[in-house]
N, CA, C and O atoms as a GROMACS GRO file, in nm:
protein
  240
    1UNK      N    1  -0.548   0.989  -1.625
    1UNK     CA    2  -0.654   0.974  -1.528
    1UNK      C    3  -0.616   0.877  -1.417
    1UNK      O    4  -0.520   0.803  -1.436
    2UNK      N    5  -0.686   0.870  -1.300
    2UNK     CA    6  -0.659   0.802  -1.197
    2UNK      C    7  -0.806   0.774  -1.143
    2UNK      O    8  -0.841   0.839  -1.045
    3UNK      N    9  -0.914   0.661  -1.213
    3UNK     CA   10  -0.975   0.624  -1.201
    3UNK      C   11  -1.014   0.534  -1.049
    3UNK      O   12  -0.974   0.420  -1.027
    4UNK      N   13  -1.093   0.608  -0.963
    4UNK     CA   14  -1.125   0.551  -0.812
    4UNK      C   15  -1.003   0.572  -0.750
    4UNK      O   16  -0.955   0.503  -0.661
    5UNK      N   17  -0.941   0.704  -0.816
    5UNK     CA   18  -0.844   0.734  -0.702
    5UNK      C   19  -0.903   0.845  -0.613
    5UNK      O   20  -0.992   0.920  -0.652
    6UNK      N   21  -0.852   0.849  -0.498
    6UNK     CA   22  -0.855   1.024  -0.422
    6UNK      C   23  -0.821   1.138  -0.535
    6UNK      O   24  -0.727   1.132  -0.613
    7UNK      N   25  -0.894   1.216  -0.528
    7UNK     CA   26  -0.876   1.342  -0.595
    7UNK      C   27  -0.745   1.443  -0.528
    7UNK      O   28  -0.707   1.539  -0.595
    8UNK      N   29  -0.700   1.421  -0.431
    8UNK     CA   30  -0.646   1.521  -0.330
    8UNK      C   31  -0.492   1.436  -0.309
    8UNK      O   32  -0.404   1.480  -0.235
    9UNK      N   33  -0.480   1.324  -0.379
    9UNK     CA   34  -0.379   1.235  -0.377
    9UNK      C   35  -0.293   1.279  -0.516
    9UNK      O   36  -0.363   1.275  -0.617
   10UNK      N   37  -0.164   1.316  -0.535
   10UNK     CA   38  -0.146   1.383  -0.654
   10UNK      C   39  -0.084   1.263  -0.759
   10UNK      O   40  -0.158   1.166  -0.747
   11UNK      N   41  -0.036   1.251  -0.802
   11UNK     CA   42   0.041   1.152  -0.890
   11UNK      C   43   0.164   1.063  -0.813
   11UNK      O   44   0.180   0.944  -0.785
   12UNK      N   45   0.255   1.212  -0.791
   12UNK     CA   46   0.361   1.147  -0.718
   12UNK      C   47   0.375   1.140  -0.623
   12UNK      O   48   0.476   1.080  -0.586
   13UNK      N   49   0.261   1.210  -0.499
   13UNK     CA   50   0.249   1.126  -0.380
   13UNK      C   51   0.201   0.997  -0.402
   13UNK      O   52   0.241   0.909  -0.325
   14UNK      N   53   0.119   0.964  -0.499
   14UNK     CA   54   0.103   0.806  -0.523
   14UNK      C   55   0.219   0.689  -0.564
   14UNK      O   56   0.225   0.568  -0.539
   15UNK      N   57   0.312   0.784  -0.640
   15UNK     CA   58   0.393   0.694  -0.673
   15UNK      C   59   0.489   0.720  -0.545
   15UNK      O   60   0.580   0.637  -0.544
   16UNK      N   61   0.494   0.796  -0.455
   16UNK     CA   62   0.580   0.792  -0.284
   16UNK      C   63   0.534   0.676  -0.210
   16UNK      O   64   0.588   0.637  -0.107
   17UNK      N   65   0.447   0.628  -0.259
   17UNK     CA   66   0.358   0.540  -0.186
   17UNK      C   67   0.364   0.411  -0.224
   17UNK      O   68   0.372   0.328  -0.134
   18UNK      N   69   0.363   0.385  -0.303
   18UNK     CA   70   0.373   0.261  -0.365
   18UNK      C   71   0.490   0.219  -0.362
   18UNK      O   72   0.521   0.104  -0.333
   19UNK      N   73   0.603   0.351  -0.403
   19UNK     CA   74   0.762   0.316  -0.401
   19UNK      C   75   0.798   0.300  -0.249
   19UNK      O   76   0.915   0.272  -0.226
   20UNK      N   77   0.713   0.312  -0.142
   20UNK     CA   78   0.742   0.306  -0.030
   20UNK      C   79   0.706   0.168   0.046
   20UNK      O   80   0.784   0.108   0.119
   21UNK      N   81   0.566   0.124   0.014
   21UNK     CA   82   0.518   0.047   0.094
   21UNK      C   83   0.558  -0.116  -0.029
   21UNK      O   84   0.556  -0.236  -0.004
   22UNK      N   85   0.579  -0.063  -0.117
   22UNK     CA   86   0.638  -0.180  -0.168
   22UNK      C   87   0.753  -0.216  -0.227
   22UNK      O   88   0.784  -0.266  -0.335
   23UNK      N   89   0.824  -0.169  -0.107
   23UNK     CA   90   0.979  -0.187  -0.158
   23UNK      C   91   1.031  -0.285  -0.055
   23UNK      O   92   0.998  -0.287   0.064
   24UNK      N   93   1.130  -0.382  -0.125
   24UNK     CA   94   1.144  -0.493  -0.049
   24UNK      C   95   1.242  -0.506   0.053
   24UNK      O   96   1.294  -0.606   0.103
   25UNK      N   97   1.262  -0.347   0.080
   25UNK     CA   98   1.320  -0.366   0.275
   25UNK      C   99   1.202  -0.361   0.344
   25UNK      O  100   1.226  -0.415   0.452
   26UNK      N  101   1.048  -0.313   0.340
   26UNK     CA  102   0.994  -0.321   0.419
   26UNK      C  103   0.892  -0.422   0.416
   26UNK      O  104   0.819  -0.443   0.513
   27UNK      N  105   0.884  -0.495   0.295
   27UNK     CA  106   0.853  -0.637   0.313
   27UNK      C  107   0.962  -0.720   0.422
   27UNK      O  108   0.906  -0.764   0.523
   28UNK      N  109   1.079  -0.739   0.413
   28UNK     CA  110   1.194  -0.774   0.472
   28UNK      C  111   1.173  -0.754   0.607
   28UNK      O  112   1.182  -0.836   0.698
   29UNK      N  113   1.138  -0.620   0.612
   29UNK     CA  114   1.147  -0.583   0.747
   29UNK      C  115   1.016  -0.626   0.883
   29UNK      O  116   1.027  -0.629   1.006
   30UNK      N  117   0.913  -0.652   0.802
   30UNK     CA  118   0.777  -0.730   0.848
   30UNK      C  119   0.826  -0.876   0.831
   30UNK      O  120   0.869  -0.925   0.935
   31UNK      N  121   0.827  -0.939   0.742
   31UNK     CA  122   0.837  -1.114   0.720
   31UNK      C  123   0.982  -1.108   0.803
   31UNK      O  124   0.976  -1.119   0.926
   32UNK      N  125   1.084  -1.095   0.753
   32UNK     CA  126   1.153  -1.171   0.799
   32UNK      C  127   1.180  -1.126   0.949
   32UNK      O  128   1.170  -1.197   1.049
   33UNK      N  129   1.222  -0.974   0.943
   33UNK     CA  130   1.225  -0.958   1.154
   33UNK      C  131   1.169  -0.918   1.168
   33UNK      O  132   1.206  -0.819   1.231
   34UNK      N  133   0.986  -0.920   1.139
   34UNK     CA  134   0.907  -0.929   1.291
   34UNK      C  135   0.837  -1.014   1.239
   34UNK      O  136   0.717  -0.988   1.252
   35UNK      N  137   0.866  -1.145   1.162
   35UNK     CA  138   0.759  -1.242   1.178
   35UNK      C  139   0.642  -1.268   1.113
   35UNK      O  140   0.572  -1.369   1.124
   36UNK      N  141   0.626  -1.179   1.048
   36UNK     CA  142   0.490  -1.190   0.970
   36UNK      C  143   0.501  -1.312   0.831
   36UNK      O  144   0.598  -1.355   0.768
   37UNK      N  145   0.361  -1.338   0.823
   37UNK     CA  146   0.357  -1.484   0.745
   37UNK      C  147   0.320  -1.338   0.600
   37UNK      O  148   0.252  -1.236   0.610
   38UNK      N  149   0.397  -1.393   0.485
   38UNK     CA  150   0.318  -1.340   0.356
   38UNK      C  151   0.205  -1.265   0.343
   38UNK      O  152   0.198  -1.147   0.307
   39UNK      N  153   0.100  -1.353   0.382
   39UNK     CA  154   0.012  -1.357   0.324
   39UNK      C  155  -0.079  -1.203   0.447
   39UNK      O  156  -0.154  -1.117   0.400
   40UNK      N  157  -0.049  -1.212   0.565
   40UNK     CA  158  -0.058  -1.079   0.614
   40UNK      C  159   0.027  -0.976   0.619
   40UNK      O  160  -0.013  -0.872   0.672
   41UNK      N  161   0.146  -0.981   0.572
   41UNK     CA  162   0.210  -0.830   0.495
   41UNK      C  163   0.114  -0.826   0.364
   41UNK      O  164   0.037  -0.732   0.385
   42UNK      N  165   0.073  -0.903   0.197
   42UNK     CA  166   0.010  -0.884   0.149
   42UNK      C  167  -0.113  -0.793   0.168
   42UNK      O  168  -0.149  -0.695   0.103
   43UNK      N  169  -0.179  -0.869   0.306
   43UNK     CA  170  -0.368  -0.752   0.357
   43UNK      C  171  -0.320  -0.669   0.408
   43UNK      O  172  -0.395  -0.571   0.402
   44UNK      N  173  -0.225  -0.645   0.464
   44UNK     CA  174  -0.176  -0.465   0.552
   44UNK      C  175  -0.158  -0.406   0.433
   44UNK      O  176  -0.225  -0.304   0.416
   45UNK      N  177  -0.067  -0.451   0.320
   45UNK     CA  178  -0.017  -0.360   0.219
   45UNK      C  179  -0.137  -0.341   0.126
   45UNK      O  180  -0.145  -0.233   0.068
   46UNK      N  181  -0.214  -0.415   0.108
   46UNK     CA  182  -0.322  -0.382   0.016
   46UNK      C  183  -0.433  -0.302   0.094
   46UNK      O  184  -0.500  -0.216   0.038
   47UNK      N  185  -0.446  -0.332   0.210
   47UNK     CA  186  -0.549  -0.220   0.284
   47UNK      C  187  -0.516  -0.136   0.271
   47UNK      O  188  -0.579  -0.065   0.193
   48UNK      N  189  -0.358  -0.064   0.354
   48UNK     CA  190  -0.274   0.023   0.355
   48UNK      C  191  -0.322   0.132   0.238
   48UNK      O  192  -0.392   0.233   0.238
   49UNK      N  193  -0.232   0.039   0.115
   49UNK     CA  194  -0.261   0.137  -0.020
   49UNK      C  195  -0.395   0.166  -0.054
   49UNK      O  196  -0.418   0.281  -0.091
   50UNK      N  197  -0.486   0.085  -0.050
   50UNK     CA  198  -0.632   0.130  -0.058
   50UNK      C  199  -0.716   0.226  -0.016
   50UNK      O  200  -0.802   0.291  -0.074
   51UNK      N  201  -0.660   0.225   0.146
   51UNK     CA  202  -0.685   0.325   0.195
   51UNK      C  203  -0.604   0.485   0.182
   51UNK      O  204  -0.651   0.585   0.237
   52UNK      N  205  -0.512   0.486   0.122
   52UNK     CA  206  -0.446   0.587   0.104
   52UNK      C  207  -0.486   0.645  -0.077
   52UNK      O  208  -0.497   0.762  -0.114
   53UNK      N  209  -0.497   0.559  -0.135
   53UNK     CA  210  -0.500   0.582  -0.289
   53UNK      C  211  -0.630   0.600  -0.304
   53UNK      O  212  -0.661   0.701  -0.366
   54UNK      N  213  -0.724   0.526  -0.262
   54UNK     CA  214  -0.862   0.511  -0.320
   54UNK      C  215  -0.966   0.593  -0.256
   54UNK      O  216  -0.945   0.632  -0.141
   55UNK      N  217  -1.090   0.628  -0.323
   55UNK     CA  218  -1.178   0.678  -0.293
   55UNK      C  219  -1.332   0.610  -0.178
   55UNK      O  220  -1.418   0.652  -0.100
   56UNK      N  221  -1.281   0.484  -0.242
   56UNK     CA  222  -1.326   0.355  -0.123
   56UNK      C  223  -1.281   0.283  -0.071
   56UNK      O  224  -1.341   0.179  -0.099
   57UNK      N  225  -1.189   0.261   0.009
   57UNK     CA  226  -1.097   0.198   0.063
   57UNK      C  227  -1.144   0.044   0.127
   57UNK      O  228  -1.071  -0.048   0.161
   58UNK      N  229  -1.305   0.056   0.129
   58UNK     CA  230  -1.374  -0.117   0.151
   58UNK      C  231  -1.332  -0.195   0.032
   58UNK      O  232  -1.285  -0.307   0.056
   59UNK      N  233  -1.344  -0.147  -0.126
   59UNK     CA  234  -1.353  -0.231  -0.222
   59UNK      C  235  -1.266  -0.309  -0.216
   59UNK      O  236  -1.172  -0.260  -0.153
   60UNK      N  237  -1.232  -0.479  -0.271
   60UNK     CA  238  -1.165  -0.528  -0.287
   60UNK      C  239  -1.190  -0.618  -0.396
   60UNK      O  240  -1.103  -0.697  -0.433
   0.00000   0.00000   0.00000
């Protein structure tokens, strides 16, 4: 099951997603060359996935 997930989101587009947005060239690629502090790559990546995975993408 995939509880408060999108229905229309399949398994392994979820796991494309996750293996994507949290893989650490593109952390790398935000913090270190273009600057971003932690803690806002963290809220892009958690909005990001929220909004892509979830059925409510406000919850937090």
């Amino acid at each position: 099951g995939k509880p408060g997930a999108r229905a229309e989101v399949s398994v392994e587009e979820a796991a494309d997603l996750l293996y994507g947005l949290l893989s650490p060239e593109l952390y790398l690629l935000f913090v270190r060359e273009r600057g971003w502090t932690r803690e806002r790559w963290e809220q892009w990546v958690g909005d990001t996935l929220r909004a892509q995975l979830c059925t409510v993408a406000g919850n937090r």
